[in-house]
C-alpha positions as CSV (number, residue, x, y, z in Angstrom):
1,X,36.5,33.7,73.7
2,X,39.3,35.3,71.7
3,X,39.6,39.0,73.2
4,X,40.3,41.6,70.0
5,X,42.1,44.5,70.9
6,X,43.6,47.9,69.1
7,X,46.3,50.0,69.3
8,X,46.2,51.9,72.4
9,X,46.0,55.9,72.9
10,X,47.9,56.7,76.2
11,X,47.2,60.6,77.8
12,X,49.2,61.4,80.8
13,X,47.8,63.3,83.1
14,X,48.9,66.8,85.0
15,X,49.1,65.3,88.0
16,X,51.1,62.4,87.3
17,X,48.6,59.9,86.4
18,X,47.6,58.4,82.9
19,X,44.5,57.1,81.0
20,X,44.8,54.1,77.9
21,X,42.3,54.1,76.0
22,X,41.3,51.3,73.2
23,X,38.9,49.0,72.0
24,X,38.6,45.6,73.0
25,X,36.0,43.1,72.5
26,X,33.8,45.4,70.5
27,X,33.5,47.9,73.4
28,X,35.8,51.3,74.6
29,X,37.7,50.5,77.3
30,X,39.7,53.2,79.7
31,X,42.0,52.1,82.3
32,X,43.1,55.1,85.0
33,X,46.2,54.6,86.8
34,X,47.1,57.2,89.2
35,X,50.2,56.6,91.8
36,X,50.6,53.0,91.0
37,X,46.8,52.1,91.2
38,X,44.7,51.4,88.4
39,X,41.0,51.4,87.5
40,X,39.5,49.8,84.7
41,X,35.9,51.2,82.6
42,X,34.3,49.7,79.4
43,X,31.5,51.5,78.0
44,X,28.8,50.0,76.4
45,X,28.0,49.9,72.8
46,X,25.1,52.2,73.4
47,X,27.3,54.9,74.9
48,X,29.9,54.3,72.6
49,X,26.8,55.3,70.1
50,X,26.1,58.3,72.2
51,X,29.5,59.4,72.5
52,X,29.8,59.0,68.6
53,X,26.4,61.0,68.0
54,X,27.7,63.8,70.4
55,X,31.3,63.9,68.7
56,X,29.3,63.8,65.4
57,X,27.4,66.7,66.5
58,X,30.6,68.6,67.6
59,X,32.4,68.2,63.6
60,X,28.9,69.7,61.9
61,X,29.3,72.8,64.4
62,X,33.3,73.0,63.9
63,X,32.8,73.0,60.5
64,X,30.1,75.7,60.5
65,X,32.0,77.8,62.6
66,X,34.8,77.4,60.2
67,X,33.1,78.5,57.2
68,X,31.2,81.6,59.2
69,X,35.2,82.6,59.6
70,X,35.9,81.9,56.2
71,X,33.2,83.9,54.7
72,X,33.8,86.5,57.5
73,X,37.3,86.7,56.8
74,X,36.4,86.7,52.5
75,X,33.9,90.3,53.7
76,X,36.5,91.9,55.3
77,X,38.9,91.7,52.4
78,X,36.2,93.5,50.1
């Protein structure tokens, strides 16, 4: 099988140590290295779905919060 995968988003880490992050084969994939070793995770496409559902969650409350500022902000001028 042909393995698929994107553009990687690297995050370095406080401590010295750094997480890529992509896609590959249809499913998220994380590899940790820390001081030279390095650990790889996939999640599955139903906790990919979860983790999209949660993030989902987390923009319709941002942008709630942003207009309860807005409107605040729009009172305060009057």
């Amino acid at each position: 099988m042909d393995s698929v995968q994107t553009q990687t988003l690297s995050i370095k880490g406080h401590g010295g140590g750094e997480a890529y992050i992509d896609f590959c084969d249809g499913q998220l994939c994380v590899s940790v290295v820390i001081e030279g070793k390095q650990a790889d995770f996939s999640f599955e496409p139903v906790t990919l779905g979860m983790f999209a559902h949660a993030y989902k969650l987390h923009c319709e409350e941002c942008k709630a919060y942003e207009k309860r500022n807005e409107n605040s902000q729009e009172v305060s001028r009057t």
